[in-house]
MIFI-917496 format. One line per field, with one value per residue (C-alpha): residue number from 1; residue in three letters; x, y, z. Coordinates in pm, 1 decimal. Layout:
<recs>
k: (NUM,...)
r: (ALA,...)
u: (X,...)
v: (Y,...)
w: (Z,...)
</recs>
This chain:
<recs>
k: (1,2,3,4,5,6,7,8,9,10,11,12,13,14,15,16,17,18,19,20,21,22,23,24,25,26,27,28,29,30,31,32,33,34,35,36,37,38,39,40,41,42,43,44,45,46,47,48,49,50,51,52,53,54,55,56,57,58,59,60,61,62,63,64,65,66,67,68,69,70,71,72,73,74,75,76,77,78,79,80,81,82,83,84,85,86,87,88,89,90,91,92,93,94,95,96,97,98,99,100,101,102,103,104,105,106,107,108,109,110,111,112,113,114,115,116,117,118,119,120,121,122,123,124,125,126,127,128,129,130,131,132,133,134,135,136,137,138,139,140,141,142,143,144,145,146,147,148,149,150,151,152,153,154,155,156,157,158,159,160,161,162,163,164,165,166,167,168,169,170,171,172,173,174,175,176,177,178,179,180,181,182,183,184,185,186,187,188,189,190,191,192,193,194,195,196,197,198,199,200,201,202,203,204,205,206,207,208,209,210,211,212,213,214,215,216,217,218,219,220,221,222,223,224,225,226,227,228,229,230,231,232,233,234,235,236,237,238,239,240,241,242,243,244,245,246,247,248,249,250,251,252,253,254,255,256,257,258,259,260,261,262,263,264,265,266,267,268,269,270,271,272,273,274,275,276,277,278,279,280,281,282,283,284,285,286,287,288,289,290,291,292,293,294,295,296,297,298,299,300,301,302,303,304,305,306,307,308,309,310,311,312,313,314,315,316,317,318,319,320,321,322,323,324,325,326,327,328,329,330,331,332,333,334,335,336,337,338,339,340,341,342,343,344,345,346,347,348,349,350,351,352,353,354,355,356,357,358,359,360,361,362,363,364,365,366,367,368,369,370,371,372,373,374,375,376,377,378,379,380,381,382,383,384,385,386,387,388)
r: (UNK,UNK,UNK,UNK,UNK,UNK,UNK,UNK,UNK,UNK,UNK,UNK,UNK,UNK,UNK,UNK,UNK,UNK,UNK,UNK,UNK,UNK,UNK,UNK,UNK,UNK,UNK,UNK,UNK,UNK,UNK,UNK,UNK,UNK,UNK,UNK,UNK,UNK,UNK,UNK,UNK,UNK,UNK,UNK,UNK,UNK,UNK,UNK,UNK,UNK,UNK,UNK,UNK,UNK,UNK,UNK,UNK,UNK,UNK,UNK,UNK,UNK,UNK,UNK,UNK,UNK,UNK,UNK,UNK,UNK,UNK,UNK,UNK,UNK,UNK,UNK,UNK,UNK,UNK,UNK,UNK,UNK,UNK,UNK,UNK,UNK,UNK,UNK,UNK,UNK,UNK,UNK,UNK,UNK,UNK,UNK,UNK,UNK,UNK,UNK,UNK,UNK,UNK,UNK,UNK,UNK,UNK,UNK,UNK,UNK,UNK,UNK,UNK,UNK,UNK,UNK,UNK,UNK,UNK,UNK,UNK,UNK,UNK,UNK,UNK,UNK,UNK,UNK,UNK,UNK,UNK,UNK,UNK,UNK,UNK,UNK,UNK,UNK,UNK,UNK,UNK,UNK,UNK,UNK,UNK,UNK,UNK,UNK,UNK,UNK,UNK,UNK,UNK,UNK,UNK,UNK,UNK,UNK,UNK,UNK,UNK,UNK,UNK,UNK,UNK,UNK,UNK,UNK,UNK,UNK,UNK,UNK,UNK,UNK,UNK,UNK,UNK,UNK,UNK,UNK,UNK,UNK,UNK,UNK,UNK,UNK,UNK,UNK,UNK,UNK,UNK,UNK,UNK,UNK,UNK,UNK,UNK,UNK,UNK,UNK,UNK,UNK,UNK,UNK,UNK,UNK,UNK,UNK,UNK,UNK,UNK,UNK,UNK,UNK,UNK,UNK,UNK,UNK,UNK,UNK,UNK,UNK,UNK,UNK,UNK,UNK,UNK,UNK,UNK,UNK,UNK,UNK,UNK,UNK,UNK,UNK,UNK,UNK,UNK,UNK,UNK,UNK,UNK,UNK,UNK,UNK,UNK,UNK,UNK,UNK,UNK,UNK,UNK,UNK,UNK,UNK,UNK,UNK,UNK,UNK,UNK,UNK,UNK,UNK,UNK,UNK,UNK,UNK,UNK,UNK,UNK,UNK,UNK,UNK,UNK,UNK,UNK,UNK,UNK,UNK,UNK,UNK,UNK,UNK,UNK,UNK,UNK,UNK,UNK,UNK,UNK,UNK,UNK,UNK,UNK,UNK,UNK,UNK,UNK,UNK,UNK,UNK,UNK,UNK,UNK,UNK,UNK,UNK,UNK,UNK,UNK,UNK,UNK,UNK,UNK,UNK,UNK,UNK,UNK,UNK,UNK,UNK,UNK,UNK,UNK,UNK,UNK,UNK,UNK,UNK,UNK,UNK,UNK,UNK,UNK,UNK,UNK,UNK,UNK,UNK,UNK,UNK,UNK,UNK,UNK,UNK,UNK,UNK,UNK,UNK,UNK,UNK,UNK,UNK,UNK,UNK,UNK,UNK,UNK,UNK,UNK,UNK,UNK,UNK,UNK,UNK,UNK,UNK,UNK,UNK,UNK,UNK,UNK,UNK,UNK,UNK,UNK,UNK,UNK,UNK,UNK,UNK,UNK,UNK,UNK,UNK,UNK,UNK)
u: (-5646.1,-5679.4,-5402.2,-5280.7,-4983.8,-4785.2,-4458.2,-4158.3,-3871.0,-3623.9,-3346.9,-3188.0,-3313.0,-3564.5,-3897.5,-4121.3,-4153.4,-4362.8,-4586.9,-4446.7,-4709.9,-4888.4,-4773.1,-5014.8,-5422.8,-5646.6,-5847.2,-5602.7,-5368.2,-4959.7,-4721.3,-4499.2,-4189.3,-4370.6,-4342.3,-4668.1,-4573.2,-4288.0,-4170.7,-3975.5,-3665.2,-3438.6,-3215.4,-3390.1,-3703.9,-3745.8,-3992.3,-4221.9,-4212.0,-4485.0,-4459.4,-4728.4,-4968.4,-5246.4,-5520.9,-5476.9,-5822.1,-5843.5,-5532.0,-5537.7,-5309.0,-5279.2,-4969.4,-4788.1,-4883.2,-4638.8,-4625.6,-4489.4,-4265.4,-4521.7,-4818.4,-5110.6,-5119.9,-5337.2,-5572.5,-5433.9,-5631.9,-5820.3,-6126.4,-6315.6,-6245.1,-6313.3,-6647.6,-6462.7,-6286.8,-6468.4,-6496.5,-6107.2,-6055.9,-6318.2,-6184.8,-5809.3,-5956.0,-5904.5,-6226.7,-6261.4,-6004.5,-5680.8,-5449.4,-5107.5,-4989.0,-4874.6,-4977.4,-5017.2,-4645.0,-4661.2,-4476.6,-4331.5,-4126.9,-3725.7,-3811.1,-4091.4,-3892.2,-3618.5,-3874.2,-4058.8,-3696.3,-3597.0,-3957.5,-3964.5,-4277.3,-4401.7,-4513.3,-4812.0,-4968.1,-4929.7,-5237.0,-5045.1,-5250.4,-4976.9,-5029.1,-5162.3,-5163.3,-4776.0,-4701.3,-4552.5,-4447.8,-4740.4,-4899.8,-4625.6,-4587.3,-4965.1,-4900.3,-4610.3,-4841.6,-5112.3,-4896.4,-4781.8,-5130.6,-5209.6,-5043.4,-5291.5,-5109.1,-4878.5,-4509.9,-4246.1,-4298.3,-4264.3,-4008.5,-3874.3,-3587.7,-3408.4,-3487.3,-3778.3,-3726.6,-3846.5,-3885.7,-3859.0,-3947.9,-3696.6,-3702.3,-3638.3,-3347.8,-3224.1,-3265.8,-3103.7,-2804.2,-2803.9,-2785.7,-2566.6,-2269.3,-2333.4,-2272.3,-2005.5,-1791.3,-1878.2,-1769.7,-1514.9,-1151.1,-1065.5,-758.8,-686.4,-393.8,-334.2,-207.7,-168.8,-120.4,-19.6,-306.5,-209.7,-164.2,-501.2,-685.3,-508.0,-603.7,-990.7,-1024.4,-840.6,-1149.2,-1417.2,-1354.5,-1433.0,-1644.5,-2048.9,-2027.3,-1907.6,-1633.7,-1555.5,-1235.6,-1444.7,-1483.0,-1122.4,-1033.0,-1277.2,-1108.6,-763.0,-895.7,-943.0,-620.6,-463.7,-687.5,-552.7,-196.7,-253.6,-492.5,-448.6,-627.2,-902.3,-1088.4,-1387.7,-1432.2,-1642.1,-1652.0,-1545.0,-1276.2,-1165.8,-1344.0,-1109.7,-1234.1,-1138.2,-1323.1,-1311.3,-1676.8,-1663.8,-1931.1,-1949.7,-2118.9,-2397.8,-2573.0,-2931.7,-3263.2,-3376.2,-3014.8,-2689.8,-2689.2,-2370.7,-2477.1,-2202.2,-2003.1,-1919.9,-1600.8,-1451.2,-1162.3,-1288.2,-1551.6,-1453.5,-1436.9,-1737.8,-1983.4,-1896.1,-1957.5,-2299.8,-2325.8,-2258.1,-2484.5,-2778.1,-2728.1,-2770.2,-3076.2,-3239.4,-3118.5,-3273.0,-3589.8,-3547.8,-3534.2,-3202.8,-3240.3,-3162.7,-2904.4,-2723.8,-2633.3,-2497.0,-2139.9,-1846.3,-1476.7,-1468.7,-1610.6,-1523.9,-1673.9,-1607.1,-1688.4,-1460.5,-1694.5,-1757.4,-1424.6,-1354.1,-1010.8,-975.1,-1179.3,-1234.7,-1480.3,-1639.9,-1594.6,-1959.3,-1977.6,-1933.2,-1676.9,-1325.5,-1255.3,-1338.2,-1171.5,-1229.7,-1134.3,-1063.8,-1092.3,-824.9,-630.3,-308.6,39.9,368.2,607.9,914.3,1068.2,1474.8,1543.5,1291.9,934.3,688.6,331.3,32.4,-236.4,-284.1,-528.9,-545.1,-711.8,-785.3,-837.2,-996.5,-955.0,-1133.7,-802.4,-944.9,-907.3,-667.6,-289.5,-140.9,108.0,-131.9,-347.4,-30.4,81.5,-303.7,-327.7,67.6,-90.7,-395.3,-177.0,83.7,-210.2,-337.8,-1.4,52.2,-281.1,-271.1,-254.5,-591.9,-714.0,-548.9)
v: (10448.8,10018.5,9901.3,9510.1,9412.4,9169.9,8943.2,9118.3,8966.2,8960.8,8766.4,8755.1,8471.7,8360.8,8277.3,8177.8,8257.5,8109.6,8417.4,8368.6,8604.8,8963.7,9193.2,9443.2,9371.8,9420.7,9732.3,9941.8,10200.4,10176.2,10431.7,10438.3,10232.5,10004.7,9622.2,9497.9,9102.7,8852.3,8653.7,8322.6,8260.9,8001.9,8164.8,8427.5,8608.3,8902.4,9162.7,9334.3,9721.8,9961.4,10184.1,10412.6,10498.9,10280.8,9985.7,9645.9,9614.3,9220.8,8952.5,8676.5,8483.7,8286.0,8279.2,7936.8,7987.5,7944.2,8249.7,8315.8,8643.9,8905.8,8722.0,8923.6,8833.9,9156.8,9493.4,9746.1,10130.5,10339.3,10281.9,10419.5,10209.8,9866.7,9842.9,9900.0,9603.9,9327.8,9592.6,9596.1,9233.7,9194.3,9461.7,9291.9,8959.8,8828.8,8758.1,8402.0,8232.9,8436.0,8204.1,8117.4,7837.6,7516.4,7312.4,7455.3,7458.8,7329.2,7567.0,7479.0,7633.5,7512.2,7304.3,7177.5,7055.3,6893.7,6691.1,6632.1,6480.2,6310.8,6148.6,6042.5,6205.2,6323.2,6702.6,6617.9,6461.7,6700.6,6985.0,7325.8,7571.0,7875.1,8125.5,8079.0,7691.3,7678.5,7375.4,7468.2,7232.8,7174.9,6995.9,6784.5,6687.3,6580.4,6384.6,6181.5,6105.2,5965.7,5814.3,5625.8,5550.4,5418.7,5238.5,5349.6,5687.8,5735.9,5815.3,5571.2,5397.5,5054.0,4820.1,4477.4,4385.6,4639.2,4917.3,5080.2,5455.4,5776.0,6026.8,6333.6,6617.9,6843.5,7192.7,7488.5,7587.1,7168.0,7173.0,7504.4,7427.5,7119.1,7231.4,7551.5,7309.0,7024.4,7291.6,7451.8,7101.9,7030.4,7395.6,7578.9,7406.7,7409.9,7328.7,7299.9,7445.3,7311.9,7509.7,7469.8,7779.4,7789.2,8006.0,8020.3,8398.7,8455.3,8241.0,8488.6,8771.9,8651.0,8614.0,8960.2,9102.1,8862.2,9053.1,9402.6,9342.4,9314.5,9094.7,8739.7,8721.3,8371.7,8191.8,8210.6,8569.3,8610.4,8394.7,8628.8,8874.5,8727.5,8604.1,8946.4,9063.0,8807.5,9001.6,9322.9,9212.8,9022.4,9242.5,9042.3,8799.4,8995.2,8925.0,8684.1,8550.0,8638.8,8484.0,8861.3,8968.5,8917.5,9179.1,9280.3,9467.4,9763.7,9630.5,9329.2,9133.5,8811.1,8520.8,8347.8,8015.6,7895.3,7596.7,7782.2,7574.0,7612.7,7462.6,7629.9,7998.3,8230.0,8592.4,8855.1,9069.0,9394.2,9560.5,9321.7,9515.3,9853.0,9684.4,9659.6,9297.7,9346.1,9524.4,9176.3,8908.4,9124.7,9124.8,8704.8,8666.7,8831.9,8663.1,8335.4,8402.6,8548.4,8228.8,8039.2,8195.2,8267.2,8601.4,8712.1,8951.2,8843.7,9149.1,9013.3,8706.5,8788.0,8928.6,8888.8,8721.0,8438.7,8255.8,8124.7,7790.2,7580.2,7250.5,7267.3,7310.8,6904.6,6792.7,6777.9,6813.3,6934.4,6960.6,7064.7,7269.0,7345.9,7734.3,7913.9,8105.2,8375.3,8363.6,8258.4,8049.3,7922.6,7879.2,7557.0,7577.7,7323.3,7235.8,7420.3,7154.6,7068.0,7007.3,6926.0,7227.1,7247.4,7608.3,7694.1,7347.6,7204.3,7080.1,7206.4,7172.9,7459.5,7487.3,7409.9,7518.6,7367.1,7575.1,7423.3,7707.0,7625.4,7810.1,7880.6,7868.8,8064.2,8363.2,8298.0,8125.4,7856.5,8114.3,8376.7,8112.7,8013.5,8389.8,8472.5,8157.3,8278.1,8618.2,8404.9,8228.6,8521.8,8733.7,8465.6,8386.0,8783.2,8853.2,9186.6,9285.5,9162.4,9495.3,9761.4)
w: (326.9,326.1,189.1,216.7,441.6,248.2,303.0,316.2,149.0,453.2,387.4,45.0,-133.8,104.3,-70.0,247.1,593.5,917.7,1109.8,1429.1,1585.1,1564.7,1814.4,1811.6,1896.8,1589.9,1618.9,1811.6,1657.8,1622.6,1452.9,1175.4,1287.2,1539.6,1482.7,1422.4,1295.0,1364.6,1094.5,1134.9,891.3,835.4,1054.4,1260.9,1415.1,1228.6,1291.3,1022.3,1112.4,985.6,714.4,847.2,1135.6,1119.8,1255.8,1208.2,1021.8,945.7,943.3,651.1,802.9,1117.8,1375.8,1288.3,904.5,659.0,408.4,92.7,34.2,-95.4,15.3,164.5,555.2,689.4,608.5,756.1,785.7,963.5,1232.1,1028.1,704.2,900.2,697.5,371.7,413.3,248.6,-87.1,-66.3,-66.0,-321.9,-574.3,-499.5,-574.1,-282.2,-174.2,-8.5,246.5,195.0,366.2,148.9,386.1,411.9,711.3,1029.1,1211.7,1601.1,1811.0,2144.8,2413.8,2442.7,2753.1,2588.5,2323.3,2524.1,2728.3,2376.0,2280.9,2587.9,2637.9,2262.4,2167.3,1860.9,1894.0,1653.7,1939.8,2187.3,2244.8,2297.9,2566.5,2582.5,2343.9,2002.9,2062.9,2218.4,2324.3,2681.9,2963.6,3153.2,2787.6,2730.6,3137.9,3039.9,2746.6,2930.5,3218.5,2950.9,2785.7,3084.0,3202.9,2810.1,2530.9,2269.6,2302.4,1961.9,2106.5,1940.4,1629.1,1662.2,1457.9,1441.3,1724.8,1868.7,1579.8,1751.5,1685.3,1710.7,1369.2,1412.9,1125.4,1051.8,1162.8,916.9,1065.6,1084.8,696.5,643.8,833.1,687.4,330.0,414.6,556.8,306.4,-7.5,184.7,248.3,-148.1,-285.3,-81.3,-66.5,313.7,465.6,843.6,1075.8,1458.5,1754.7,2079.8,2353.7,2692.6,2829.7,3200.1,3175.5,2995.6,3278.6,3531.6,3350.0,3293.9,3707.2,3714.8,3480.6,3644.7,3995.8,3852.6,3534.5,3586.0,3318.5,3372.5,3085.7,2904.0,2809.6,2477.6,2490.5,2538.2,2242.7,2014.3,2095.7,2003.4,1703.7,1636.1,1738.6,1498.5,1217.9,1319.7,1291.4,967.4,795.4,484.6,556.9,677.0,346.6,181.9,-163.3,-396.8,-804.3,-904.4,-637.6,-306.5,7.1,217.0,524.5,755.7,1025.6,1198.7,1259.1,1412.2,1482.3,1768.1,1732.2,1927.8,2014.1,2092.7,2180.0,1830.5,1660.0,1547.1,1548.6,1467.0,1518.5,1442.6,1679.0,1531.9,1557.9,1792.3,1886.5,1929.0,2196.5,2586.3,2694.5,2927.2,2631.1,2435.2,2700.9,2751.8,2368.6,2352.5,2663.1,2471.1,2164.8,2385.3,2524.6,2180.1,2029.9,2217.6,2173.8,1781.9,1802.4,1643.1,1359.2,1035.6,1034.7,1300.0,1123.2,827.8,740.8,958.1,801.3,1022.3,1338.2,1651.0,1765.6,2065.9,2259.0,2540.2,2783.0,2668.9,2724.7,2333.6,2329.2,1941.7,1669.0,1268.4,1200.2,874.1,713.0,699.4,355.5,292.1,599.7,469.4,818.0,1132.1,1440.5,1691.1,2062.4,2260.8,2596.2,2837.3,3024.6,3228.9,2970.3,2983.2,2850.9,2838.1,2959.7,3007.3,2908.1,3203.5,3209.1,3375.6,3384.2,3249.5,3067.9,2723.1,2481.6,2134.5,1830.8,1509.2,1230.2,872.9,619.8,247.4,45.2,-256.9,-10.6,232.6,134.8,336.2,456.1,539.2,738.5,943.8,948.6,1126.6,1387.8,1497.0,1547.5,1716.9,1981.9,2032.8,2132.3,2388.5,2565.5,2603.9,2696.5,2826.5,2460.0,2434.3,2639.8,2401.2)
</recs>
C-alpha cells in the first residue's frame, strides 16, 4: 500500500530536522527495521527505521534539506504501485514541489572544515564533489589555490584597519549549545568545590592496565570511573531536579564530554561501575569517532546525573565548568602535574591532579557536594578500588 514517510519527532521538543542522507537506493526493497533515512539534530545523527517492508517509491525531499517534524519527505510502497504515485500525492494534496525546507545546508567533511577555518573561507563559496554535494578536501585544497592565484575570489570580508574578519554562520549544534549553557548559567544556582589528588598510584595502575588491556585506557577514563565510585558511596546525591521532586537513581550514567569535529558532544556511559575499564575506554573511543562524524544517537545523549569534562591534555591547570540540565553537576579535570606534598612531616614531590566539581544546589546540598568529591578523590588515591 503507498503510504507517505513523514518526519519523525526524535528528540523531545525538536520541531525541525536537516536530511542528512537516504541510505537505501530508490526502487530497491528493505525490511521492517532497516534504516532507510538519517536525520540531523541539534545534537545527533539519528536514523529513521522502517515500519514495514517496502520500496522507496519517490523522495520529496533532498539530502541537506531542512525538514519540519511530520513533514512528508518520501512515497514509500510496492514495485508495483510506482505508477500510483502521482494519484497519491494528488489525492493527499500534495501535488506540486513537496519540499518543506529552508535553504539548502552545505555539508563538509571535519578536515574540510578545519582547513575551511584555518584558510578563512566561507563554505558558501566552495563547490562540494563528495557525495550529495560534500564539500571534501580536495574542493577546498581547490578553492585555496584559486584563491591564491585571484583576489576576486570572496574569502575574508574586508574592514577598516586592522578589523578585517571572517563571519562565520552558526552551526545547529553552535546555537544549541549556545542556548542550552546560556539558560543553564541564568536558571540553575551552581556552586563550585576544589580538590586536588595525588594520583601517582592511579598513573601506576593505568600503565599496569595499558600492558594487558586491548584498549588504550585514559587518565580520563579512570577519573569516570571514580566519579562513579564517589556516586556509589554517596548515593544521595545520585539524583536530578525536577519542578515536582527530586530523581534519584539506582544506577549510575555518566557523560563524558567531548570536543568532536562538529562541536561539544556529551554522550552517556551507562552503568559506569558495573562496566570493565577496557569495555568503557572502547565505549569513549567510539563515541569519539561518531562525534566527530555526527552520528551519535539522540538516545545516547540524554540522561545521565552528571558529567565529566577535561582540558588537561591543554595544560589547563583548573577549571569551572558549567552543569548541563537535567544533570545536577559536572566535574572538571585538570592537567596531572609534579607537587609538593608533604608526607610524615616531609615533602616530597608527586603528582597532583586538581578537580573542580559544580553542582545544581536545588538537588545537591553543600555538604552532600563536599561529601561526593571526598568520595571522588578517596577513590583516585586508592585506585585499586576503582577495579571492584
Amino acid at each position: 500500500m503507498v503510504a507517505l514517510l513523514r518526519v519523525p519527532e526524535v528528540a523531545a521538543g525538536e520541531t525541525q530536522a536537516v536530511l542528512a542522507q537516504w541510505l537505501v537506493t530508490p526502487g530497491v526493497e528493505f525490511a521492517a527495521g532497516e534504516a532507510i533515512a538519517l536525520l540531523e539534530t541539534d545534537k545527533a545523527a539519528v536514523e529513521v527505521e522502517a515500519e514495514a517492508g517496502a520500496q522507496l517509491l519517490r523522495t520529496l525531499a533532498e539530502p541537506g534539506t531542512t525538514v519540519e517534524v511530520g513533514a512528508p519527505i518520501a512515497v514509500l510502497g510496492a514495485s508495483s504501485e510506482r505508477d500510483d504515485v502521482d494519484g497519491f500525492l494528488a489525492a493527499s494534496g500534495l501535488t506540486g514541489p513537496v519540499r518543506t525546507s529552508e535553504p539548502t545546508r552545505v555539508f563538509s567533511s571535519p578536515f574540510a572544515r578545519k582547513m575551511l577555518k584555518e584558510a578563512g573561507i566561507s563554505p558558501d563559496v566552495v563547490t562540494g564533489t563528495g557525495p550529495n554535494g560534500r564539500i571534501v578536501r580536495r574542493d577546498v585544497e581547490r578553492v585555496i589555490t584559486e584563491t591564491r592565484e585571484s583576489p576576486d575570489v570572496p574569502a575574508v570580508v574586508a574592514a577598516p584597519a586592522s578589523e578585517a574578519f571572517t563571519e562565520l554562520p552558526h552551526s545547529r549544534l553552535r546555537t544549541a549549545i549556545a542556548t542550552r549553557l546560556t539558560a543553564a548559567k541564568q536558571t540553575v544556582p551552581h556552586y563550585y568545590l576544589r580538590r586536588t589528588a595525588r594520583v601517582d598510584p592511579l598513573l601506576g595502575l593505568r600503565r599496569e592496565l595499558n600492558a594487558v588491556s586491548p584498549v588504550k585506557i585514559s587518565v580520563n577514563d579512570l577519573v569516570v570511573r571514580a566519579l562513579a565510585a564517589g556516586y556509589r558511596a554517596v548515593p544521595e546525591a545520585n539524583v536530578t531536579w525536577t519542578e515536582q521532586n527530586l530523581r534519584q537513581y539506582a544506577q549510575v550514567d555518566l557523560g563524558v564530554a567531548i570536543a568532536s569535529a562538529r562541536g561539544l558532544a556529551t554522550p552517556v556511559l551507562r552503568d559506569v561501575p558495573g562496566t570493565a575499564p577496557g569495555e568503557m575506554a572502547a565505549r569513549v573511543r567510539d563515541f569519539a569517532a561518531r562525534a566527530d562524524e555526527g552520528r551519535l544517537r539522540q538516545h545516547e545523549l540524554e540522561g545521565g546525573v552528571a558529567t565529566v569534562t577535561n582540558l588537561g591534555m591543554y595544560g589547563v591547570d583548573e577549571f569551572a565548568a558549567i552543569v548541563n540540565p537535567p544533570q545536577s553537576a559536572i566535574l572538571a579535570v585538570g592537567a596531572a602535574k609534579p607537587a609538593p606534598f608533604v608526607v610524615d612531616g616531609a615533602i616530597e614531590v608527586g603528582t597532583s591532579l586538581t578537580l573542580t566539581l559544580s553542582v545544581d544546589h536545588r538537588a545537591v546540598d553543600g555538604a552532600l557536594g563536599a561529601r561526593l568529591l571526598d568520595a571522588v578523590v578517596r577513590a583516585l588515591e586508592n585506585p585499586m578500588s576503582l577495579l571492584v
